[in-house]
C-alpha positions as CSV (number, residue, x, y, z in Angstrom):
1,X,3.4,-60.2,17.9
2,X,0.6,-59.8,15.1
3,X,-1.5,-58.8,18.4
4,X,0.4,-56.0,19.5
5,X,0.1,-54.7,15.9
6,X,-3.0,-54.7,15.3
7,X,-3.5,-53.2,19.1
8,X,-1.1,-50.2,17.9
9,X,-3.1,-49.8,14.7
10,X,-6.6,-50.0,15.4
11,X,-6.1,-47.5,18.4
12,X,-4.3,-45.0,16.1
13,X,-5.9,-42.0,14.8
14,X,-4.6,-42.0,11.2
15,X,-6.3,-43.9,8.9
16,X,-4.5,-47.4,8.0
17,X,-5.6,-49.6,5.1
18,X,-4.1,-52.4,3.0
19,X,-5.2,-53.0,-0.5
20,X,-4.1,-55.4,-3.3
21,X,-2.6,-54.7,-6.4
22,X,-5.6,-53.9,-7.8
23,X,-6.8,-51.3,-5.7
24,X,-9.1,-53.4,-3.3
25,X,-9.1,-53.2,0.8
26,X,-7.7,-55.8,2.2
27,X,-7.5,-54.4,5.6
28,X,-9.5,-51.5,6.9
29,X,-8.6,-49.9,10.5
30,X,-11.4,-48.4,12.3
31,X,-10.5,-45.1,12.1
32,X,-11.3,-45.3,8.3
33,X,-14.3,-47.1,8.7
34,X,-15.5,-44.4,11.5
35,X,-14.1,-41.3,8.9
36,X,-16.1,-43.2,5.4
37,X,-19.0,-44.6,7.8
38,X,-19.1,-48.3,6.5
39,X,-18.2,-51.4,8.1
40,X,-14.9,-53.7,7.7
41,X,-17.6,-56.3,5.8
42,X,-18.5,-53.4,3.2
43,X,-15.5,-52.3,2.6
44,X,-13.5,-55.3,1.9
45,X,-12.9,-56.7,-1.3
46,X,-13.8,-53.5,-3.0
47,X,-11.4,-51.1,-4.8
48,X,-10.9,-47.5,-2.8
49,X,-11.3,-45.3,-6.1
50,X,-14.4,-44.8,-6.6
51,X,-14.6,-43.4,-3.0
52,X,-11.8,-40.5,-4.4
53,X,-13.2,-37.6,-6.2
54,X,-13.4,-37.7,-9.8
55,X,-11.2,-34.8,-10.2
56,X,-8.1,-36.4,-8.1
57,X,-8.6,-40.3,-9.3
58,X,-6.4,-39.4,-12.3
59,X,-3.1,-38.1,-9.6
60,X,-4.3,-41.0,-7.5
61,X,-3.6,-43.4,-10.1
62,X,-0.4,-42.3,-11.2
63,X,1.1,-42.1,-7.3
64,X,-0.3,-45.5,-7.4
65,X,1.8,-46.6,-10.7
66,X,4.8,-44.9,-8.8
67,X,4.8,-47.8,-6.1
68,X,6.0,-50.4,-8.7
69,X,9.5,-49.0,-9.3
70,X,12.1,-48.2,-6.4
71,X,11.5,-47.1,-3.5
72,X,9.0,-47.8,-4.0
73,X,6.6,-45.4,-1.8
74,X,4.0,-42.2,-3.1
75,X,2.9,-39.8,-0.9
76,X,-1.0,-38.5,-2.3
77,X,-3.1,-35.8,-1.6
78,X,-6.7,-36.2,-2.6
79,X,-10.2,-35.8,-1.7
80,X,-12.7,-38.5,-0.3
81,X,-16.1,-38.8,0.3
82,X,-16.2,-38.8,3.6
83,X,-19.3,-39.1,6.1
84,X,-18.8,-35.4,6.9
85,X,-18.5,-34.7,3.0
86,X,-15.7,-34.3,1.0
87,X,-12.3,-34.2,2.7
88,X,-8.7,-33.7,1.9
89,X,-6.8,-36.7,2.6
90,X,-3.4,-37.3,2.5
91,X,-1.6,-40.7,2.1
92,X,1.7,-41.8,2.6
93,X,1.9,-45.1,0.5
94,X,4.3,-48.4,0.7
95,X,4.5,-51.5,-1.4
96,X,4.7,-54.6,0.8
97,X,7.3,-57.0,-1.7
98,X,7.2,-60.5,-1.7
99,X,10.0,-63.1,-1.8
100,X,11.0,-62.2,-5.7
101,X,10.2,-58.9,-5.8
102,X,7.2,-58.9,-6.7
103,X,4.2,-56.1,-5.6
104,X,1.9,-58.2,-3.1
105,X,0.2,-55.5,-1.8
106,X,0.0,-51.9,-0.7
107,X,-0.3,-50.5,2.6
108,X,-1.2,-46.7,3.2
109,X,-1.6,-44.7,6.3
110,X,-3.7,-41.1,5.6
111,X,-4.5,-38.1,7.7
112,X,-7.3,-35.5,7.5
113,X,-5.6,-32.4,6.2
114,X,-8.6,-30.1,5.4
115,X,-7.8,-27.4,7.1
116,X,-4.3,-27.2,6.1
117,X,-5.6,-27.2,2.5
118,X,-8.3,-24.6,3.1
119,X,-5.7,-22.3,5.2
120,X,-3.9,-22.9,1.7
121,X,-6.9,-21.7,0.0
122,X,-7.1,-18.8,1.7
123,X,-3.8,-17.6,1.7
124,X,-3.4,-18.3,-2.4
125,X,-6.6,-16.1,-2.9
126,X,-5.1,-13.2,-0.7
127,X,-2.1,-13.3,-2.1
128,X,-4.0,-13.0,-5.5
129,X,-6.0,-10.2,-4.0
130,X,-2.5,-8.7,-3.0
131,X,-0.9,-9.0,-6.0
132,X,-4.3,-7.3,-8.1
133,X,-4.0,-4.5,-5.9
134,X,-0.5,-4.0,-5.9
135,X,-0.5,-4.0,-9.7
136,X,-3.0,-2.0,-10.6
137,X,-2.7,0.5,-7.9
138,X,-2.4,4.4,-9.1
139,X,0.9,5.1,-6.6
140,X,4.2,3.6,-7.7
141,X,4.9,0.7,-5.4
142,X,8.0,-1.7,-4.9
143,X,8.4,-4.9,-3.0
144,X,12.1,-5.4,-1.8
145,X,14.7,-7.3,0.1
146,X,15.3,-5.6,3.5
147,X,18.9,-6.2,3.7
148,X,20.7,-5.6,0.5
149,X,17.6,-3.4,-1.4
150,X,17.5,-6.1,-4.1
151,X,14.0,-5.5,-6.0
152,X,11.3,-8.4,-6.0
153,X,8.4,-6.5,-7.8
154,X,7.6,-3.1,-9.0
155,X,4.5,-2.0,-10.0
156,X,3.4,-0.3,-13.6
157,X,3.6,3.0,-12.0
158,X,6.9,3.0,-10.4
159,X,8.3,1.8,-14.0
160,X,6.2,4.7,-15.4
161,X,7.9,7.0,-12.9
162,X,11.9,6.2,-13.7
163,X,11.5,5.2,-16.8
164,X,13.5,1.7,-15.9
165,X,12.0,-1.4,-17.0
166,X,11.3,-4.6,-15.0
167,X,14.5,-6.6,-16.2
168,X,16.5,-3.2,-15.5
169,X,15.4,-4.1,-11.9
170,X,13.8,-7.6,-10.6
171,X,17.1,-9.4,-8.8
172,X,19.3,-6.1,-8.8
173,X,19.8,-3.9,-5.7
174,X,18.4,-0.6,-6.1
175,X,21.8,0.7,-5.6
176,X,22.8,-1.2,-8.8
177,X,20.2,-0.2,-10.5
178,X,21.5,3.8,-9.6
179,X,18.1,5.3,-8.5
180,X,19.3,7.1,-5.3
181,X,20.3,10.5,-5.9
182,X,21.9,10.4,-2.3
183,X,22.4,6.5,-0.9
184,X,23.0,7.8,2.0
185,X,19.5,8.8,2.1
186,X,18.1,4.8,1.9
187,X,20.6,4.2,4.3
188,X,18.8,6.1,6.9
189,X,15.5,5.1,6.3
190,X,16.5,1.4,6.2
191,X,18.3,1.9,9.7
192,X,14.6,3.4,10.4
193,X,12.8,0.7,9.4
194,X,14.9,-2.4,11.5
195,X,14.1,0.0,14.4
196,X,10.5,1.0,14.0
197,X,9.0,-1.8,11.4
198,X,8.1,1.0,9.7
199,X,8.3,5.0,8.9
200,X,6.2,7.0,6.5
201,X,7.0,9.9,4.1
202,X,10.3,10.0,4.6
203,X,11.2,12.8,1.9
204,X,14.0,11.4,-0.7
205,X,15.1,12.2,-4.3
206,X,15.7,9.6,-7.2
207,X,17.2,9.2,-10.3
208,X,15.4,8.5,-13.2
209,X,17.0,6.8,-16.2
210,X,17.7,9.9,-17.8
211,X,19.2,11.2,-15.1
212,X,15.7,13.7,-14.0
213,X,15.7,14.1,-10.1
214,X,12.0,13.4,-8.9
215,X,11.3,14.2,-5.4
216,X,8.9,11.7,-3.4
217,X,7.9,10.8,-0.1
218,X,8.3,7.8,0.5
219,X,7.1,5.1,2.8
220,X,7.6,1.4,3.7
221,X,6.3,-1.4,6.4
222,X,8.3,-5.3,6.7
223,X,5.4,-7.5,5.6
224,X,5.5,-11.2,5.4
225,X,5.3,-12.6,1.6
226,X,5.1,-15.9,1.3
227,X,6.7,-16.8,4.4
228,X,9.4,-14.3,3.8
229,X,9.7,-11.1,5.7
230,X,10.5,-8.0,2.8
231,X,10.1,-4.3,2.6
232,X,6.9,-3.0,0.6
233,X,7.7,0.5,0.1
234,X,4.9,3.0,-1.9
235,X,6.2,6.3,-3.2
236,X,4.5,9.5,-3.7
237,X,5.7,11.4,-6.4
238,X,6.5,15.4,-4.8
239,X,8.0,16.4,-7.6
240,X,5.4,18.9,-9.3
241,X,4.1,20.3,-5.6
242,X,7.8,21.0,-4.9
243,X,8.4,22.9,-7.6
244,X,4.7,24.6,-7.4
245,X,6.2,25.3,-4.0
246,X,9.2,26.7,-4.7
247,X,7.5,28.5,-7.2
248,X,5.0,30.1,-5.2
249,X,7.8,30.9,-2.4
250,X,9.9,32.7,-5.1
251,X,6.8,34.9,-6.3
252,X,5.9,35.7,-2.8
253,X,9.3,36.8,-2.4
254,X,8.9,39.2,-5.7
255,X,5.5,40.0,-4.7
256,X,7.0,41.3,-0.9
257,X,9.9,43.1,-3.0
258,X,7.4,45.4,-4.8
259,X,5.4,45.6,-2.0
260,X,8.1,46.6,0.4
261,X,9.6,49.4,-2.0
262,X,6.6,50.7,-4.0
263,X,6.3,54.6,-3.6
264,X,2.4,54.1,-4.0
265,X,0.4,52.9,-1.1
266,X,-0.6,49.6,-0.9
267,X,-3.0,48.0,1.5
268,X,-6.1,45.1,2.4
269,X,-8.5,44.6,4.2
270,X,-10.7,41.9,5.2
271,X,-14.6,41.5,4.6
272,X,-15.3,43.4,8.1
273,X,-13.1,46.1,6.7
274,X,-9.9,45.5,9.3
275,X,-6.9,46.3,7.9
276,X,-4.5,43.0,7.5
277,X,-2.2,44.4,4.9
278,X,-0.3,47.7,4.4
279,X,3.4,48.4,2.4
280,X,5.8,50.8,4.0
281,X,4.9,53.6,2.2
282,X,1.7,53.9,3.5
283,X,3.2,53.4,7.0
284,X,5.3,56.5,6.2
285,X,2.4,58.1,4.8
286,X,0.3,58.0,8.2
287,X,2.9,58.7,10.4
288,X,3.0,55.3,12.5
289,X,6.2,53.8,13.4
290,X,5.4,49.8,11.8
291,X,2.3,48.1,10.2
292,X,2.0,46.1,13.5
293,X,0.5,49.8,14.8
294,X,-2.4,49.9,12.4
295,X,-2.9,45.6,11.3
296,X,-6.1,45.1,12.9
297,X,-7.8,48.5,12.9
298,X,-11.2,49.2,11.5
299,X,-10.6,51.2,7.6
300,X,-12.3,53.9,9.0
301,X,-9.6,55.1,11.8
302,X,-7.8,56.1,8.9
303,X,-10.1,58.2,7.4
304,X,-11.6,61.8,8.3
305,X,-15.0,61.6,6.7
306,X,-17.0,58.4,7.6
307,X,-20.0,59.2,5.7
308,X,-17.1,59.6,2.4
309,X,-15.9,55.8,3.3
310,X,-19.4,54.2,3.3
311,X,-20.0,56.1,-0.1
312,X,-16.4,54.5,-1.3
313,X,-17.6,50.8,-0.1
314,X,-21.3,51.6,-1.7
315,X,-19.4,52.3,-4.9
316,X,-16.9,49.8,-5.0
317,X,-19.9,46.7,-4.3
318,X,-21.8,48.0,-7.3
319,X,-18.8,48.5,-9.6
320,X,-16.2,45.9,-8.4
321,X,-13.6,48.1,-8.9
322,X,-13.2,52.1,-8.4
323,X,-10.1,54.1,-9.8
324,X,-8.6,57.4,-8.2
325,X,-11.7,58.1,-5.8
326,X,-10.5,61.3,-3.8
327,X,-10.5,61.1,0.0
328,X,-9.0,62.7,3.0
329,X,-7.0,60.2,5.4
330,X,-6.0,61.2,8.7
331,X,-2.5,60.5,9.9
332,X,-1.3,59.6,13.7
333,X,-1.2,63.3,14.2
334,X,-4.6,63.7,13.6
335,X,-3.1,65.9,10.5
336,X,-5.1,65.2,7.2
337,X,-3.4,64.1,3.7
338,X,-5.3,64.0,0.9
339,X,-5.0,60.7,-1.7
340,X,-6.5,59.0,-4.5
341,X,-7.3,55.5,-4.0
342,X,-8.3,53.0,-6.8
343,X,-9.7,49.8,-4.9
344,X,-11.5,46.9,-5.9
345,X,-12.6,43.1,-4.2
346,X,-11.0,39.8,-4.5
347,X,-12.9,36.9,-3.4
348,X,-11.6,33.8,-2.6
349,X,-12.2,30.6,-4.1
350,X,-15.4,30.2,-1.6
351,X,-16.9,33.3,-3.4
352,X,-15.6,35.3,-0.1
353,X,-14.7,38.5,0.0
């Protein structure tokens, strides 16, 4: 019997050792010897601790007290000097008991778990490097629960944004918290999500705490945090380029409505002199039937003099701008009509003309 036990040890890969009460091997199996590089006639009779690193001897110790009181077994993780360096070991400890109760000795049984503890590592420090860009980042960003909405994290800008604080959110679901101006509208991007794993700038309105509407686009990915799949979600705030949009739509639409009704002529052209612009009085004016008849045609079509147009464009490049310059236009007819233009350039932001 004590044959086929020591058979089934010594051909084991985990490391198996017996020590006293007092820390020193009794029994070495030759996986540990092969792992720490020293015989069965070094090891024995001296205590295992001064092989641990200084660091771990104090955990070490107290798993070790651990083993004198019901059930008396520890489980320790620690690392040894090893003959490849120092490696993570990990021990699962049990008292042997003798007739009265008593401790007569400890037996332990350890496996290599370096790489576990550097995949560990690893993970903790990208999760650190998640977490300091999520935090710090300039667009409002939100970690959630995929099914009910419930919020996990928010980010200093996303507060900054509604105006909620963090207890006004962290554990409540965002329809809780009252930040959908539509619900409907999360809804529809959640039922996105399940399908595609992800969707991006998927336009929705929110409530702020005082009730403000902000327009964002938002988008969102499942990522897995901590083992847990969850919704990231970052938001770009749209409100201020709507409203620039809306604004610039509505003076377009003034702009148009003098354009369309003034009883003056008004009209552009680009740097070659093509006409791109003209209102409906000047349409009128010339005789054609729609601006689509004359967008397109060289400025000077439209006049009778050429020599007078290249004297107009002469003036206009010194001055900049020109008021009530007398000229004679020709209309579809081929009949003249007499005007007084006041012109000037507008460059672009490029310094184009």
């Amino acid at each position: 019997r004590e044959d086929k036990y020591r058979l089934l040890v010594e051909h084991q890969t985990d490391l198996v050792v017996k020590v006293d009460v007092e820390g020193r091997f009794q029994y070495v199996s030759p996986t540990y010897c092969r792992v720490f590089g020293r015989s069965e006639e070094e090891l024995l009779g001296t205590a295992f601790m001064p092989l641990v690193f200084e660091d771990d001897r104090q955990s070490t110790q107290e798993a070790m007290q651990s083993l004198f009181v019901p059930p008396h077994t520890a489980y320790i993780e620690q690392r040894a000097m090893t003959v490849d360096g120092w490696r993570w070991l990990a021990w699962n400890d049990s008292a042997i008991l003798g007739p009265g109760g008593e401790i007569e000795a400890i037996v332990g049984v350890g496996r290599d778990i370096s790489e576990r503890k550097q995949a560990e590592e690893l993970l903790r420090q990208s999760e650190e490097r998640f977490a300091k860009a999520f935090h710090s980042s300039p667009a409002p960003l939100i970690i959630s629960d995929i099914a009910t909405g419930r919020f996990i994290d928010v980010n200093a800008r996303w507060l900054e944004m509604l105006g909620y604080s963090k207890e006004d959110q962290i554990g409540r679901t965002s329809k809780e918290v009252g930040i959908w101006a539509d619900p409907r509208q999360r809804d529809d991007a959640v039922r996105i999500l399940g399908k595609e794993g992800s969707f991006k700038e998927f336009p929705i309105e929110f409530l702020t705490k005082t009730g403000e509407v902000r327009s964002a686009l938002w988008s969102a990915e499942i990522i897995n945090l901590q083992g847990r799949e969850v919704m990231l979600s970052l938001i770009l705030d749209n409100t201020e380029r709507k409203r620039a949009a809306e604004a610039l739509r509505a003076s377009e639409k003034l702009y148009r409505s003098v354009i369309d009704n003034i009883h003056d002529v008004f009209y552009r052209t680009d740097a070659q002199g093509r006409l791109v612009m003209v209102s409906p009085s000047g349409v009128r004016l010339l005789g054609y039937q729609s601006a689509e008849e004359m967008i397109g045609k060289p400025n000077e079509e439209f006049w009778f003099d050429p020599a007078a147009r290249r004297e107009f464009v002469e003036r206009i490049q010194r001055e900049g701008f020109v008021a009530d310059f007398e000229v004679v236009l020709r209309r579809k007819d081929g009949e003249p009509v007499m005007v007084a233009t006041s012109s000037g350039l507008y460059r672009d932001e490029a310094g184009m003309v």
